[in-house]
C-alpha positions in Angstrom: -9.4 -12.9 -1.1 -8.5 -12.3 -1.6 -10.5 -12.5 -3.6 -12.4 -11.6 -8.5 -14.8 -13.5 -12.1 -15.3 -12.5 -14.8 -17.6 -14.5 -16.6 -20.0 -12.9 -19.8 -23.4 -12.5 -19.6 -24.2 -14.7 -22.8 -23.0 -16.5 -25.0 -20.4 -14.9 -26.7 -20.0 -14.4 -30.9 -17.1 -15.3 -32.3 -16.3 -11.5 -34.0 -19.1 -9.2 -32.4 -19.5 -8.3 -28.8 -22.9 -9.7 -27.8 -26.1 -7.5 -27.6 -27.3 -5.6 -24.5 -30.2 -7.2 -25.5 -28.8 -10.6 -24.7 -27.2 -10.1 -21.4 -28.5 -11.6 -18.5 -29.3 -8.1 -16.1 -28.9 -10.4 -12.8 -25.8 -11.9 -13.7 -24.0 -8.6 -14.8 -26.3 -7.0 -11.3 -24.3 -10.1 -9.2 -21.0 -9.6 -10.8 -21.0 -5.6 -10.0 -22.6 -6.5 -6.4 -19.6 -8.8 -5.7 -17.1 -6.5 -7.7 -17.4 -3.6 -5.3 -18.0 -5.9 -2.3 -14.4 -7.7 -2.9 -12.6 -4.2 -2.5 -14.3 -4.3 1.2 -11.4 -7.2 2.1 -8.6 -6.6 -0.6 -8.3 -2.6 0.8 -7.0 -4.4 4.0 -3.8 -6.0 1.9 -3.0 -2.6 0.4 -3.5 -0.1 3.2 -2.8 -2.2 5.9 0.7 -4.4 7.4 0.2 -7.8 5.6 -0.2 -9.5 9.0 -3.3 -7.4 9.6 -5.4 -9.6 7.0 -5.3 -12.6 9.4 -4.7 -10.9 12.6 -7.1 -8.2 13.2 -5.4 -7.7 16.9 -2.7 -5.7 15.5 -5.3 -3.0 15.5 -8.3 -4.2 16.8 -9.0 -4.0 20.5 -11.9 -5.1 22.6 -12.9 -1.4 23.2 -15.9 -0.4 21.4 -15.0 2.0 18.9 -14.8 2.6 14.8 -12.4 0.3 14.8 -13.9 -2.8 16.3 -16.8 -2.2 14.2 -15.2 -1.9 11.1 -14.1 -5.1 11.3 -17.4 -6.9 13.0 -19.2 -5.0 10.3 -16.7 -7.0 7.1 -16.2 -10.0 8.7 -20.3 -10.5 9.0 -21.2 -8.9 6.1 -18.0 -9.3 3.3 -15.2 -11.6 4.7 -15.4 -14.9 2.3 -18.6 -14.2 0.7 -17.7 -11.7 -2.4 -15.0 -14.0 -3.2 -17.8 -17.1 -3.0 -20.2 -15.0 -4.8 -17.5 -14.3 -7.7 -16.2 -17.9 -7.8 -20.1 -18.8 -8.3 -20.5 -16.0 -11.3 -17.3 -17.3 -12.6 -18.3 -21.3 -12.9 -21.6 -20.1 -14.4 -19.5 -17.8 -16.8 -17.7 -21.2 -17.9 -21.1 -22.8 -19.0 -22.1 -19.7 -20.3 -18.8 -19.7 -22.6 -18.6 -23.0 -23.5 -22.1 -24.5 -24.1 -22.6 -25.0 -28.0 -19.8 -23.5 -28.9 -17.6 -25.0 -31.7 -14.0 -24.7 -30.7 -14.8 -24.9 -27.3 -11.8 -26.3 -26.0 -9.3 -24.2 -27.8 -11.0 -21.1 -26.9 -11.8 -21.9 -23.4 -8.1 -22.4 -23.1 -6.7 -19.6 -24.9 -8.8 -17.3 -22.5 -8.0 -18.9 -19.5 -4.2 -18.8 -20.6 -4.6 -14.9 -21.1 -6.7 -14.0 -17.8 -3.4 -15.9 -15.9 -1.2 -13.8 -17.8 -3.8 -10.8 -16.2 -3.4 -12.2 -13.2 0.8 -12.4 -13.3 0.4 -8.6 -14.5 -2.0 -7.5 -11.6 -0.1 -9.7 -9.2 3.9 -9.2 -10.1 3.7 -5.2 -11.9 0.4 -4.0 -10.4 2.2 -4.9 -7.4 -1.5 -7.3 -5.5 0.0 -9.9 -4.1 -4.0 -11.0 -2.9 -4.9 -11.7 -6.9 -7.7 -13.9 -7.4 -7.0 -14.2 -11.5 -3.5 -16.5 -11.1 -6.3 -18.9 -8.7 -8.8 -18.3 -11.6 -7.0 -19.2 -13.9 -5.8 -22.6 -12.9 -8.8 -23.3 -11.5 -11.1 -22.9 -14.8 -8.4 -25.3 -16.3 -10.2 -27.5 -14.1 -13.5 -26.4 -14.3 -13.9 -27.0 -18.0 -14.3 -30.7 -17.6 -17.4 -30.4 -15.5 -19.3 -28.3 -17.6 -21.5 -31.0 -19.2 -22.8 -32.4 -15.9 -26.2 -32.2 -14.6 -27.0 -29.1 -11.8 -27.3 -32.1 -9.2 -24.1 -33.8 -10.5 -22.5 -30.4 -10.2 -23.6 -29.9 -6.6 -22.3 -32.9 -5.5 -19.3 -32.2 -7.2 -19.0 -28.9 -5.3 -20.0 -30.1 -1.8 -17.1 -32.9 -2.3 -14.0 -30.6 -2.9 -15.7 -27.9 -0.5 -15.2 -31.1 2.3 -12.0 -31.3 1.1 -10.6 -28.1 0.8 -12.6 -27.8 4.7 -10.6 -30.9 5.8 -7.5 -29.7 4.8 -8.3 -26.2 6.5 -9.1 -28.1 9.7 -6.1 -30.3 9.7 -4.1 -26.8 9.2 -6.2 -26.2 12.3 -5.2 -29.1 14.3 -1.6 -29.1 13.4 -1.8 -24.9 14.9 -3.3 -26.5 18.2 -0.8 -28.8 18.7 2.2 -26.3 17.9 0.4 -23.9 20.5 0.4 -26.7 23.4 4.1 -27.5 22.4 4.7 -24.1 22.8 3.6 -23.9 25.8 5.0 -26.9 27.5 8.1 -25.9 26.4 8.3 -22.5 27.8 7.0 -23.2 31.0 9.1 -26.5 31.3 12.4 -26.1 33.8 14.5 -28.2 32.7 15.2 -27.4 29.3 17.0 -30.9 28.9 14.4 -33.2 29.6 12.0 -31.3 26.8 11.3 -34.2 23.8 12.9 -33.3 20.6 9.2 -33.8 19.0 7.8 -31.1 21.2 10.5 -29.2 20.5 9.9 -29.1 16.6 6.1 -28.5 17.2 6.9 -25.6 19.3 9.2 -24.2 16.5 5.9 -24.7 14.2 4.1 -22.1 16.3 7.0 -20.1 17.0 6.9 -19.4 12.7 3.4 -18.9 12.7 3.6 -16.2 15.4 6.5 -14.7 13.2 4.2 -14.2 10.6 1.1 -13.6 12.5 2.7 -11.3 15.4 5.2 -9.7 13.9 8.0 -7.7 15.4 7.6 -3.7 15.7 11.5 -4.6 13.6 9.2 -6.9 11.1 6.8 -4.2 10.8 9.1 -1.1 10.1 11.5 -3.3 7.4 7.8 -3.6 5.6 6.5 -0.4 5.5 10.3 0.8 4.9 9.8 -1.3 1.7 6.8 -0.6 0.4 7.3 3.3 1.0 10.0 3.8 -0.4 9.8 3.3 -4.3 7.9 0.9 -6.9 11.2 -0.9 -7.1 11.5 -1.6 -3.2 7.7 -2.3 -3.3 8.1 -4.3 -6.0 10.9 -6.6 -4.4 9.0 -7.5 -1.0 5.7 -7.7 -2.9 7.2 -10.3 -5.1 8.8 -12.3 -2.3 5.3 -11.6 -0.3 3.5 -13.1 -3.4 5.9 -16.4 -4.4 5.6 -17.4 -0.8 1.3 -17.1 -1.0 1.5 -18.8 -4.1 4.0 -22.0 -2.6 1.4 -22.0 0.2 -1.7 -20.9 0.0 -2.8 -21.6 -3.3 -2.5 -25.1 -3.6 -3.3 -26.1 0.4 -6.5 -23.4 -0.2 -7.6 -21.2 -3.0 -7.5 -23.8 -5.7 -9.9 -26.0 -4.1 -11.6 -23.0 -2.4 -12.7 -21.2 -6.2 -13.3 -24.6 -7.7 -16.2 -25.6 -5.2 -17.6 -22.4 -5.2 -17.3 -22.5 -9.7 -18.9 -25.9 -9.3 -21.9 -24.8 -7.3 -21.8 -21.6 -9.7 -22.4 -23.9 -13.0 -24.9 -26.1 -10.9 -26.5 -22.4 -10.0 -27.0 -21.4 -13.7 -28.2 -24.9 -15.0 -30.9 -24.8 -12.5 -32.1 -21.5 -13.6 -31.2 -19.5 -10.0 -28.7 -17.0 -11.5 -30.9 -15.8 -14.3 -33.5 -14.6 -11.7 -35.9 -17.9 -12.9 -37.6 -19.3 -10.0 -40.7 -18.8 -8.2 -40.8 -15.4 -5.8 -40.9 -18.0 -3.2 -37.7 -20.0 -3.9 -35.6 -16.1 -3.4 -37.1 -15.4 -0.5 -36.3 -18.9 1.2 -32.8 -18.4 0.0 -32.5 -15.0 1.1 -34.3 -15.9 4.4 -32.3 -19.1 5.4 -29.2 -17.6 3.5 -29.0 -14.3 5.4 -30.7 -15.9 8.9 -28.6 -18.5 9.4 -25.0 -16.9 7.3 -26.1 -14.2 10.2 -25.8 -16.3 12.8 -23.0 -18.1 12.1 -20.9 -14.9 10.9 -21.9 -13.4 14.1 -21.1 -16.5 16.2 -16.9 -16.2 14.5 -17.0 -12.9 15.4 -17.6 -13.3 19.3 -15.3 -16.1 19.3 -12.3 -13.7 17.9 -13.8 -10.7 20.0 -14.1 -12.8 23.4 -10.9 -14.2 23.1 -9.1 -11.2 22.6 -8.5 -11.2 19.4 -6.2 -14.6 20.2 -4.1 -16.4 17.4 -6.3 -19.3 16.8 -9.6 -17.9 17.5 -9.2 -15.0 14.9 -7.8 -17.7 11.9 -11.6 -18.2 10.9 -10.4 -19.8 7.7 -9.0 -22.9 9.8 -13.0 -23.7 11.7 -15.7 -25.8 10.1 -18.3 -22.9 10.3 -16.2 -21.0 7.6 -17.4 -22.7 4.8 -20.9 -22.4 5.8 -21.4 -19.2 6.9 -19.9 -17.6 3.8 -22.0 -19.8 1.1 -25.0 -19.2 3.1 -24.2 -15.4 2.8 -23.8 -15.7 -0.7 -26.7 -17.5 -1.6 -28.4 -14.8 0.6 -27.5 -12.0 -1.6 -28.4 -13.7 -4.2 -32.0 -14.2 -3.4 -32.2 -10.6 -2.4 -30.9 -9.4 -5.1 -33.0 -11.4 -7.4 -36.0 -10.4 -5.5 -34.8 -6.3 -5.7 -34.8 -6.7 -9.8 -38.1 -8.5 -9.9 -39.6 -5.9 -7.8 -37.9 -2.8 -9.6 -36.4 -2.0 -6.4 -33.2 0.8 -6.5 -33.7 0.6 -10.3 -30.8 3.2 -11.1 -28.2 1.4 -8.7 -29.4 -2.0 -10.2 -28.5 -0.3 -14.0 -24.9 1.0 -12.0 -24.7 -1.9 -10.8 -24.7 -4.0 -13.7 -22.3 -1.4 -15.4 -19.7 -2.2 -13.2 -20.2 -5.8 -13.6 -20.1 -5.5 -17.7 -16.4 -4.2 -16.9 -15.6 -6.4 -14.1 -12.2 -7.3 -15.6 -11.4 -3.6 -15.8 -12.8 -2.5 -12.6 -11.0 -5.6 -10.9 -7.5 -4.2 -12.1 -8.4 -0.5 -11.8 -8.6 -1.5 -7.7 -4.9 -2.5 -8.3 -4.0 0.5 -10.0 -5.2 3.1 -8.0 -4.2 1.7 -5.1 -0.6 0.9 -6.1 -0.6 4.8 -6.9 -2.3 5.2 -3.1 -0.5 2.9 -1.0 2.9 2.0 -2.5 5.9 4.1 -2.8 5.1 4.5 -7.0 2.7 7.1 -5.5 1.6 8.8 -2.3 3.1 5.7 -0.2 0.3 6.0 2.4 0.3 2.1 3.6 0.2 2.0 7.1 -1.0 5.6 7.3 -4.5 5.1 7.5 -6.6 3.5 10.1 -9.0 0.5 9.5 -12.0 3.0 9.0 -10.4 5.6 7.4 -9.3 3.3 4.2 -13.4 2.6 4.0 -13.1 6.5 3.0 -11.2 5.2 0.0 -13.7 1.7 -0.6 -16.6 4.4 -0.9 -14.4 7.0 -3.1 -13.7 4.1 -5.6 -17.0 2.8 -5.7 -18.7 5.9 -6.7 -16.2 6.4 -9.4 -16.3 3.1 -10.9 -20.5 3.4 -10.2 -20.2 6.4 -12.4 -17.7 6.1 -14.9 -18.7 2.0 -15.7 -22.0 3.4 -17.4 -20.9 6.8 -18.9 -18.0 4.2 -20.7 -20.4 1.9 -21.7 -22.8 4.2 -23.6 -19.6 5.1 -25.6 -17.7 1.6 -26.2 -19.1 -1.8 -25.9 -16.9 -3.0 -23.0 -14.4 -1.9 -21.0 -10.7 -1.7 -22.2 -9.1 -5.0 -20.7 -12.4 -6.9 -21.4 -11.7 -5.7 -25.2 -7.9 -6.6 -25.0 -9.4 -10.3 -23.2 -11.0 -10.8 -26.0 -9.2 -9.7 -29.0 -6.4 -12.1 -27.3 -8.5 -14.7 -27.5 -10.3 -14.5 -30.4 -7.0 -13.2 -32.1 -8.7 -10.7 -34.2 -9.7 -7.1 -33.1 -13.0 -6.9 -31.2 -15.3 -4.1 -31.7 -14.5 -1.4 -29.2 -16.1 2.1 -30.1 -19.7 2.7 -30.6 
């Protein structure tokens, strides 16, 4: 997800914001790389029904059109892998904060306390029920007691939970294949009688997944009804949307998802990869074998959903051992290529943009909230459910020229961006310098 870090580009003074001097330009680079990228998923869960983020068949047909290749073209390229990359800056972000510090502890906390309470805000006012900063949150809680490992410690560490969050995804997986075949024994059985009360209960396990996954034209009208008509009627089913997510999904997934991706993200910036400072030839293996075989795999999910017309299992990518994979691959990919861009002074105006909007991630993070409550909820132009899959990529590109032009024209005039400043002066608890 959905799916946002925040992490600083340096070690932070206690009263002063740090230099642009001392910022590392491929970590803020990353950060605004994976910021906009993010916006490429989480536009789905606020123009779109919230079934459509795990079931592109409500839409998406085996004709070849925009549609079909809107979705190829983020599933390949964006599905899974902004929020890896961001998990990664956000676990290096940790080292970064913490690493000679005095007062570590205490301050590590207080700022993890306040970018949950961001997340609460973005999630329960903001009106995303797909944040990433609740998950964050409790998931640098965690992180902290890692940080003094080696890089090699670190990746084993990561590749641990990332079996076990995988394990978990693929027992989810097995549990879905079983319902399905109870399902269908049941409903082709003819004498109702003689059905086992086992199969029975398995079949009802399906029968809620279709519910949720396939839902009524009923289902579907009730939603947009609700989050159309008013920021109070959007703000009732959004909060039921969100408590169930939270029951579910984040302790069955996105807790152990973001924690092996921040491990591998601390492991990254101990060995130097992050701050652009291996050899020429280590970035291009990683963006070689990254991008290659990320490709391939990506590609391979795709088919699968697309020759199976669009089928239940077949299109829950998160519950099939590639997932994992294919997605760090991708990451890592982008990472070497972006490395590689910097070093070679490629796109040197979009790299300085770039890095901009990663400076004021926090900001631009919540500013996707914002203008899209205003755009797709019924606090504004209540337009969810008006706009096809490639016409809200209209709205992805709007946003990311504003945020790729307004992020530096801020920045020459205050030294971070508004929430970033109210982050820290929490934190700290003393006013941080804002205006230049």
């Amino acid at each position: 997800m959905s799916d946002v870090s925040m992490p600083v580009g340096e070690k932070e003074g206690l009263e002063a914001p740090i230099s642009e001097g001392a910022r590392i330009q491929s970590l803020d680079v990353l950060r605004g790389f994976a910021l906009l990228g993010i916006l490429l998923l989480n536009i789905l869960g606020f123009g779109l029904i919230s079934a459509n983020y795990s079931n592109p068949g409500i839409d998406v047909t085996q004709t070849f059109n925009a549609t079909l290749f809107t979705w190829a073209g983020v599933e390949i390229f964006g599905e899974g892998i902004m929020r890896c990359l961001f998990s990664i800056l956000f676990g290096a972000g940790v080292v970064l904060f913490t690493a000679g510090r005095e007062h570590a502890f205490s301050l590590h906390y207080k700022r993890t306390f306040w970018l949950l309470m961001f997340g609460i805000l973005n999630a329960y006012v903001f009106l995303w029920n797909g944040d990433i900063l609740i998950t964050y949150a409790i998931s640098g809680a965690i992180l902290y007691w890692f940080r003094n490992l080696s890089a090699r410690a670190l990746m084993i560490a990561g590749l641990v939970v990332t079996l076990f969050s995988a394990l978990i995804l693929m027992g989810l997986g097995y549990e879905y294949t079983t319902a399905k075949a109870a399902y269908d024994q049941v409903h082709v059985s003819s004498d109702p009688s003689s059905i086992d009360p086992d199969l029975v209960e398995w079949a009802e396990v399906w029968e809620e997944f279709l519910a949720e996954n396939f839902p009524s034209q009923e289902t579907i009208d009730a939603e947009l009804a609700a989050r159309k008509t008013s920021y109070w009627t959007a703000l009732q089913w959004n909060t039921a949307h969100k408590i169930i997510m939270t029951k579910l999904a984040l302790p069955a997934f996105l807790i152990w998802d973001a924690l092996a991706m921040m491990l591998f993200g601390m492991a990254f910036y101990k060995a130097g990869i992050l701050q652009n400072k291996l050899s020429r030839e280590a970035y291009i293996k990683m963006m070689g074998v990254g991008l290659g075989v990320g490709l391939i795999i990506n590609f391979y999910e795709v088919w699968r959903a697309y020759s199976s017309g669009f089928g239940a299992l077949e299109s829950y990518t998160y519950i099939w051992p590639t997932y994992h994979l294919g997605r760090f691959l991708m990451a890592t990919g982008y990472i070497g290529a972006i490395c590689l861009a910097l070093r070679a002074g490629l796109l040197s105006g979009l790299m300085a943009r770039l890095a901009a909007v990663g400076r004021m991630a926090l900001t631009n993070y919540l500013s996707h909230s914002i203008i899209c409550l205003f755009l797709f909820t019924g606090a504004g132009l209540a337009l969810v459910g008006d706009l096809s899959r490639p016409q809200l990529y209209i709205v992805v590109f709007a946003i990311w020229v504003f945020q790729l032009v307004v992020s530096p024209w801020w920045l020459k005039r205050f030294y971070q961006g508004p929430f970033e400043w109210l982050w820290r002066t929490l934190t700290y608890g003393k006013a941080a310098q804002f205006k230049r």
